[in-house]
N, CA and C atoms as an extended XYZ file, in Angstrom:
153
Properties=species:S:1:pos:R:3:atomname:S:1:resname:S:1:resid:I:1 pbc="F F F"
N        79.848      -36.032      108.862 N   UNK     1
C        80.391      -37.319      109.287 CA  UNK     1
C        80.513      -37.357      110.810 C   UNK     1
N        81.031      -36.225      111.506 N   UNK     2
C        81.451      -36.180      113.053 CA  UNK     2
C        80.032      -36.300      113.740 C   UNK     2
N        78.878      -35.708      113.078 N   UNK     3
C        77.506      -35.214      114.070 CA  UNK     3
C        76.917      -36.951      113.555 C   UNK     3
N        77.092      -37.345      112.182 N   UNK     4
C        76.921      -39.023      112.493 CA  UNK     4
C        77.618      -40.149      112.971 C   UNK     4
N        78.385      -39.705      113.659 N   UNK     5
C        79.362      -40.317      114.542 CA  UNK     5
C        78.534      -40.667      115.828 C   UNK     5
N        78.410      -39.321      116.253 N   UNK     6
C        78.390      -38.654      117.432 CA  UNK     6
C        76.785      -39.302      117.782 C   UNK     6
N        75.793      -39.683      116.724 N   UNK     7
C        74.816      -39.640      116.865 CA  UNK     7
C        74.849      -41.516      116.995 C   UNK     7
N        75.499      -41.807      116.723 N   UNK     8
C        75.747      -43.644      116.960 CA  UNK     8
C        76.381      -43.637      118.229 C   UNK     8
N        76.548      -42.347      119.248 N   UNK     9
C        77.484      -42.599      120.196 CA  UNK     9
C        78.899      -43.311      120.423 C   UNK     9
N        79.668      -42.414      119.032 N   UNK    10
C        81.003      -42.849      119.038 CA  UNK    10
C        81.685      -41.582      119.231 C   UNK    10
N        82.506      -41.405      119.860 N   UNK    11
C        83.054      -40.256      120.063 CA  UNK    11
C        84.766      -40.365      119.667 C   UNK    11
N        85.438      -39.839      119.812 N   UNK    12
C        86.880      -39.850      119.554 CA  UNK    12
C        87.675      -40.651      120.843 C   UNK    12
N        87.123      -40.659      121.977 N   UNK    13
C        87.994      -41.044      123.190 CA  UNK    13
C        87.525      -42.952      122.144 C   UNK    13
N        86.642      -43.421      122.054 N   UNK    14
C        86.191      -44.868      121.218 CA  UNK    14
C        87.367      -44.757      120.232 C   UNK    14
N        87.962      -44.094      119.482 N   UNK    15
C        88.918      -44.390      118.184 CA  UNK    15
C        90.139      -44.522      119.174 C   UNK    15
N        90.621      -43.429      120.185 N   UNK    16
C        91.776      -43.720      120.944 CA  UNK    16
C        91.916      -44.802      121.811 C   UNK    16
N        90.500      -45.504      121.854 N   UNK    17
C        90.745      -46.814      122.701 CA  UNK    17
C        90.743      -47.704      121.520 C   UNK    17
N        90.365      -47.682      120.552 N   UNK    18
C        90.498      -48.523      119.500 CA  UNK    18
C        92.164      -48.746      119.088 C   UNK    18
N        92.404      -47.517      118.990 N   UNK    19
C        94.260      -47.636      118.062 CA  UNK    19
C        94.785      -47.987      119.535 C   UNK    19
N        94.298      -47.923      121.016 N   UNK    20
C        95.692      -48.130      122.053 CA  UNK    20
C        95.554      -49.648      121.932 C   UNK    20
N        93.997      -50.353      122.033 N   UNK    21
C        93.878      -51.891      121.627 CA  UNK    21
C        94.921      -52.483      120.791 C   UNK    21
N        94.508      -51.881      119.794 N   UNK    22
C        95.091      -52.638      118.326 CA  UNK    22
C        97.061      -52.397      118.734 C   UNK    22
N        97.397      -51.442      118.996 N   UNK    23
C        98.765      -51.270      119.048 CA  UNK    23
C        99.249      -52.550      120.333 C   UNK    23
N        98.600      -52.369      120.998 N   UNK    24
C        99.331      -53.136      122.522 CA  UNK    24
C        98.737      -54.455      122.103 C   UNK    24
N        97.906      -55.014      121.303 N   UNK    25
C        97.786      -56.397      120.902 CA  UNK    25
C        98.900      -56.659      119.704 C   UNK    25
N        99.485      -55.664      118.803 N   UNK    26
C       100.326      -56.163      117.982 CA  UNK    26
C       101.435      -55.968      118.835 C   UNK    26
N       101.786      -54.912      119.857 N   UNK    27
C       102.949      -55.064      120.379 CA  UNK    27
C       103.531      -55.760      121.513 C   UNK    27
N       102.394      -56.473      122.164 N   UNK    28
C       102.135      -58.041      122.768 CA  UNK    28
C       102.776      -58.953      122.208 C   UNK    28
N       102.392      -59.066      120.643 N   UNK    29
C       102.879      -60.250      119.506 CA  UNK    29
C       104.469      -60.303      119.131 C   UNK    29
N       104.496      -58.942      119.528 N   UNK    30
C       105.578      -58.814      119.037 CA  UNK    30
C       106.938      -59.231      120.262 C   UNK    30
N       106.431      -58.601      121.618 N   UNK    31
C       107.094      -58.994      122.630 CA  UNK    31
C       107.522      -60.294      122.702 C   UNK    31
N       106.133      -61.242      122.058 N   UNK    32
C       105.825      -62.759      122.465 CA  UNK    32
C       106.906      -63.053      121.863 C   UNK    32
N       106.865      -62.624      120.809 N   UNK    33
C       107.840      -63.952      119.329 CA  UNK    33
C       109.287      -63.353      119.733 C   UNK    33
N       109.480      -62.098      120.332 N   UNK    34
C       111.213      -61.706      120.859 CA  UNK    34
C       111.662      -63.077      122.014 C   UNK    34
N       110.669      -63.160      122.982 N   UNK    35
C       110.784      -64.031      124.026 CA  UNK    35
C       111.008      -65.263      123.628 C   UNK    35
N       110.142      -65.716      122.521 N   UNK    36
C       110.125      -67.474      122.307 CA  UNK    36
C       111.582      -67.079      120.887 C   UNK    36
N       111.780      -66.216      120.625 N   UNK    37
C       113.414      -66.715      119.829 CA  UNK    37
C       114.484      -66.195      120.728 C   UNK    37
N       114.294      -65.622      122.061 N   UNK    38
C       115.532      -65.955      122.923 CA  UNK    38
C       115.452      -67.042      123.371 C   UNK    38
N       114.409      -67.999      124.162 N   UNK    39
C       114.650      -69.076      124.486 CA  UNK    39
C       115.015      -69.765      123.336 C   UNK    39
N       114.767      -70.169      122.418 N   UNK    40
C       115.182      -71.078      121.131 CA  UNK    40
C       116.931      -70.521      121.080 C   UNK    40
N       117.048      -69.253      121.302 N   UNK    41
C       118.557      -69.267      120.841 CA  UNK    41
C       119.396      -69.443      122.304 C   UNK    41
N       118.383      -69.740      123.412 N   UNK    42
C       119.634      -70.542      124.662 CA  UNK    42
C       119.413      -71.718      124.270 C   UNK    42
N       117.950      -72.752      124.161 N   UNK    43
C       118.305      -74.082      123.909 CA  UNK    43
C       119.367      -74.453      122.790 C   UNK    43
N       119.634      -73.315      121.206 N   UNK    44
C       120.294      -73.805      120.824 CA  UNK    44
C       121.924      -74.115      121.774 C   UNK    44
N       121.781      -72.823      122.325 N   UNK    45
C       122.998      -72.934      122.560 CA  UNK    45
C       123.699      -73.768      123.428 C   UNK    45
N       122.760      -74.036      124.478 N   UNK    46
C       122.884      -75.535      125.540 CA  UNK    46
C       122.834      -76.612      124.664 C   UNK    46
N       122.198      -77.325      123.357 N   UNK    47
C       122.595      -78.135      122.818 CA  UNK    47
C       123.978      -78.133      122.398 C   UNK    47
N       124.531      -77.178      121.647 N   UNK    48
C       125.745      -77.182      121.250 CA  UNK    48
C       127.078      -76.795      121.863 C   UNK    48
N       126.399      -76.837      123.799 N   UNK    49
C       127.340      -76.865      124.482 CA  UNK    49
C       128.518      -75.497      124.935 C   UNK    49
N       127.691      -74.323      124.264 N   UNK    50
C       127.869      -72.998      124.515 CA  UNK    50
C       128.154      -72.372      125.248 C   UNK    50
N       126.862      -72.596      125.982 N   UNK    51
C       126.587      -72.130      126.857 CA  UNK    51
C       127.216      -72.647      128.698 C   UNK    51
């Protein structure tokens, strides 16, 4: 499996850029949606005078 890997010119440093991609795009998403429900929980709170 590794020498037909190797022979498509994929090497292992390609899988560690693959999983750092995939992690920092879900943990992007994840940053995003923390950010847009703190703002939602100041507008609530400036509506209801909370703040």
């Amino acid at each position: 499996m590794r020498k037909r890997l190797l022979e498509l010119g994929i090497d292992g440093q390609f899988f560690k850029n693959l999983v750092k991609e995939l992690f920092s795009l879900c943990y992007g998403d994840i940053k995003e949606e923390k950010q847009k429900q703190e703002q939602r929980d100041i507008l609530a709170a400036e509506i209801l005078g909370i703040a």
